[in-house]
Steps between C-alpha positions, in 0.01 A plus 500: 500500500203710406263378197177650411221323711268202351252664276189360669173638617475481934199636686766826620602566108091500417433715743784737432407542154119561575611773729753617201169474246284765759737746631798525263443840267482535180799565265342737265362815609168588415441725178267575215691281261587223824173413663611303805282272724702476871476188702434695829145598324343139534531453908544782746797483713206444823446166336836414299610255746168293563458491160876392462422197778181420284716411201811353649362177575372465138813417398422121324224693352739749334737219406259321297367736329883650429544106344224600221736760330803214452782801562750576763509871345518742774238718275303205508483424864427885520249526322343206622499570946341837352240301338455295810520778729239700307223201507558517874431849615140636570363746255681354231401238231795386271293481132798367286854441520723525171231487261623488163397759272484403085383612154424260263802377417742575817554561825539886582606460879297397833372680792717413818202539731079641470346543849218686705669683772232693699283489232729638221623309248870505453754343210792467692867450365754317726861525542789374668813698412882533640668747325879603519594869414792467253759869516421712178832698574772465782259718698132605451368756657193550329176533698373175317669222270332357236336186495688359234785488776331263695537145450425122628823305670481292192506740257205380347294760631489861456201768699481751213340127245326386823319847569442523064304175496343579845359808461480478128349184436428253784273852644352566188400139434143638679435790264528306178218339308647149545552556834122666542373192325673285738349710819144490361514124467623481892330786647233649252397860555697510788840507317449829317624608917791324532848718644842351365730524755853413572596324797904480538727402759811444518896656575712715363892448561712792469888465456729496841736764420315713221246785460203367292194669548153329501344482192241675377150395581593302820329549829699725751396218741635195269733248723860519451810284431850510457737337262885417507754363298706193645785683519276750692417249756761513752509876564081449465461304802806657705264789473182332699479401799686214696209351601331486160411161369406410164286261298511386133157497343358301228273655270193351696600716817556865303135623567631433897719277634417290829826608688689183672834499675682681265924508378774715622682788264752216489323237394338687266828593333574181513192329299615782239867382470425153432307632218800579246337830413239291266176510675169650428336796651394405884278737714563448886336642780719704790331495825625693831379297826274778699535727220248602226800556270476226229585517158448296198774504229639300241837424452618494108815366303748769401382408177182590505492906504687488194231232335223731627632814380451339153178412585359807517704705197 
């Protein structure tokens, strides 16, 4: 009977997920109005895997440090192996890491990360995102959907209020007087320099059986996902591969999973059936042996395209 996996941290997973950190591309595209710092920009692919075998055996390092910020938020753990990674590579100096920003009477936001990369000074943004592209209309065949349309497996997410306060106010947190103030106290003359930057990774999961175009403002080269229904599941996996094996992932192991000896199409549909129909969102990973042909996608109640169509009217 398949279950999702133990969410704990193993030598493989950290490694995975450093790997995921340097080479996995952005999901915004790069724009006047999206400034975008990519990963593969801090270690050139000569040196990505020394530096990866560097960091791997840090791992207790990472761990206690990851203890410090009391959360089991997937955001959180994000943003904290980029913090660790970043204090770790040469030519880079990590100066702060969510430093508040305030006025005199509040709180206005905080700045995710400040570093010295090469000698520039960057404020850099972080992200995590999963995103699932919700049908406008029984087909869409416009050249790009809009980001309203695009929403979290929970439904407590949404891209178009993620990229608003990204690019609207967590970016512009550099460029205001608070946030000046706040630079000059850490950096002096040297913050009047400092790039904002957004640095987001992620997937986007598009629906099995219907047109939905990316959506605006989304790298061409963004990693992909699918999406089904329950009652889409049977004809879903009749239409991979025999030899296709899957694994349930918990939200620790959606950056990248470690891949162990994985569950038959009928198993599978089996874990599925002893669910009632009342189960939440679950991402699995669909690997082919001697293949490059895996797939990440998340299987959804039949409920639940319905409940996000609302979500986003």
């Amino acid at each position: 009977m398949p279950a999702p996996s133990e969410d704990k941290m193993t030598d493989k997973l950290f490694r995975k997920h450093l790997e995921f950190l340097l080479t996995s591309p952005s999901l915004l595209a790069t724009s006047d109005t999206q400034p975008v710092f990519h990963s593969d920009q801090l270690v050139p692919s000569t040196l990505l895997e020394s530096t990866i075998d560097s960091l791997a055996p840090l791992r207790d390092e990472f761990e206690q440090q990851l203890k410090q910020r009391r959360s089991s938020r997937l955001g959180i753990y994000y943003e904290a192996l980029w913090g660790f990674v970043l204090r770790h590579l040469p030519d880079t100096t990590v100066l702060a890491a969510n430093l508040p920003v305030r006025d005199t009477s509040r709180t206005l936001g905080e700045f995710d990360l400040i570093c010295e990369h090469q000698h520039k000074f960057i404020h850099l943004e972080l992200a995590i995102k999963f995103y699932l592209g919700v049908p406008a209309t029984p087909i869409d065949d416009s050249s790009v959907s809009l980001t309203r349309q695009w929403v979290g497996p929970g439904l407590r997410d949404r891209l178009d209020i993620k990229l608003e306060r990204l690019l609207g106010h967590q970016l512009g947190l550099s460029a205001t007087n608070e946030g000046l103030a706040t630079l000059n106290q850490l950096m002096g003359e040297s913050s009047t320099i400092v790039n904002a930057k957004a640095l987001v990774q992620g997937r986007l999961f598009y629906p099995w059986q219907t047109v939905v175009s990316p959506p605006a403002g989304i790298a061409c080269n963004h990693q992909r996902g699918v999406w089904i229904t329950l009652a889409e599941l049977e004809p879903f996996l009749d239409s991979q591969p025999a030899i296709a094996t899957y694994q349930c992932l918990q939200r620790s192991e959606w950056l990248a999973p470690v891949f162990e000896p994985g569950y038959s199409s009928q198993q599978l549909s089996d874990y599925f059936s002893d669910q009632g129909g009342e189960f939440s969102p679950l991402m699995i990973y669909m690997q082919v042996p001697e293949t490059n042909n895996d797939l990440f996608f998340f299987v959804v109640p039949d409920s639940w395209p319905e409940a996000a169509r609302q979500s986003v009217t």
